[in-house]
Structures are given as structure tokens and as C-alpha cells.
C-alpha positions in Angstrom: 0.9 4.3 17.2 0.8 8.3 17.4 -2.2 10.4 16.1 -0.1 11.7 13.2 0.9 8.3 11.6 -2.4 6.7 12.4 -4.1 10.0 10.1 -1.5 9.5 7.2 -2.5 5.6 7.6 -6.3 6.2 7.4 -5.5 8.8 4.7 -3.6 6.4 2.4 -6.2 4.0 2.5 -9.2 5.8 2.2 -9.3 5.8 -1.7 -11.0 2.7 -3.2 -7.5 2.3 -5.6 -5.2 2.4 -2.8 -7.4 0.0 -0.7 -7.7 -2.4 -3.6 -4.1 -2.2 -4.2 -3.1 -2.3 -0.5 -5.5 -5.4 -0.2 -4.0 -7.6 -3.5 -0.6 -7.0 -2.2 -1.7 -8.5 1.4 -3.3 -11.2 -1.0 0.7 -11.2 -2.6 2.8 -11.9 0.3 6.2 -11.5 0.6 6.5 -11.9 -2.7 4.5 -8.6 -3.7 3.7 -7.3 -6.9 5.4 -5.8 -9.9 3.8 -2.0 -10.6 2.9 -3.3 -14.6 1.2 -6.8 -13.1 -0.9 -4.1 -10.5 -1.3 -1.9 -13.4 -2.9 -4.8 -15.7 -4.9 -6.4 -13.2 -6.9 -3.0 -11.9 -7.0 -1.5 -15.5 -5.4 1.5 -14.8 -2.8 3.8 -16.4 0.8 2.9 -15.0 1.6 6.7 -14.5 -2.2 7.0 -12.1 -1.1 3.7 -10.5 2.5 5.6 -9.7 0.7 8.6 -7.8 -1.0 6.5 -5.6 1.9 4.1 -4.8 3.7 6.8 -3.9 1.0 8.1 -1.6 1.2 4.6 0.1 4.5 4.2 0.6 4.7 7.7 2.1 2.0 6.1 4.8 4.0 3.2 5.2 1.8 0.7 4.6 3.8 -0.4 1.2 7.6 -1.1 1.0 9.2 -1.3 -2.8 12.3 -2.9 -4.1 13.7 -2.7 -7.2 14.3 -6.2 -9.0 16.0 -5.9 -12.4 13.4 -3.5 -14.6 10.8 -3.7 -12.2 9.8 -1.7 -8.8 7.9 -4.9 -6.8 5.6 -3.5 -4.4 4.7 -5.1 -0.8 2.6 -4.8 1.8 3.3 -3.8 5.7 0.5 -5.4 7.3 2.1 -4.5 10.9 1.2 -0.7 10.4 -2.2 -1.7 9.7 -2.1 -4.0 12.9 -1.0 -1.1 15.0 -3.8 1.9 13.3 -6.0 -1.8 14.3 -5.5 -1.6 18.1 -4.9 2.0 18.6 -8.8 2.5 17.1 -10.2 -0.3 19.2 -7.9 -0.3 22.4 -7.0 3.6 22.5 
């Protein structure tokens, strides 16, 4: 992983929302999250859970799909993995 992606990484995730978020959609699998069922389970306003989605997906970390009404949110572990190594193996 370059220095550039590796910032925007640490950057996404270094808001106690987005880590939450980015954790209980690890926790989801490859079946993710719907934005409301996020939304309900953190208590927050769907339009403030939005912003930082989109700051997430931005970073890479999160992947979204639309399924009928709803935008399902995942995670993408394997940019995590890679910010992983390149802080402990350079």
C-alpha cells in the first residue's frame, strides 16, 4: 500500500462513528448492512450516518450496493490488511 491511500485509510477510520460502523459491518459479513439497520442500531440521524459513509467508501474500506430501496453497506477488510502490514512491515 502507498503513503497516500494508507493516510485516506487511517483518516476514515479515525472517527469513533466510522470505526464503530466499519467494525459492525466486519461483524456483518458478506451480507453487510442496510444504511436504516446502521442508522437504528448506533442512534444516529440517517442523513449524519450518510456523511460518514460516504467518507468511508471514498477510503475504500466500505463497498455499497443497492438492493431494492435500500443502499447495503460492506466492509473491505483487505485494505485494512494491507494499511496492517505496511505499519508493521514498512
Amino acid at each position: 500500500m502507498e503513503t497516500k491511500p494508507a493516510v485516506s485509510t487511517l483518516a476514515a477510520l479515525a472517527h469513533d462513528v466510522r470505526l464503530t460502523v466499519y467494525r459492525m459491518l466486519v461483524e456483518a459479513g458478506d451480507d453487510g448492512m442496510a444504511a436504516g439497520e446502521i442508522s437504528d442500531r448506533i442512534g444516529m440521524h440517517k442523513a449524519t450516518l450518510s456523511n460518514h459513509l460516504k467518507i468511508l467508501l471514498a477510503a475504500g474500506v466500505v463497498d455499497q450496493e443497492r438492493r431494492s430501496r435500500s443502499l447495503i453497506y460492506r466492509a473491505r477488510p483487505e485494505r485494512v490488511v494491507a494499511l496492517s502490514r505496511l505499519l508493521v512491515e514498512g
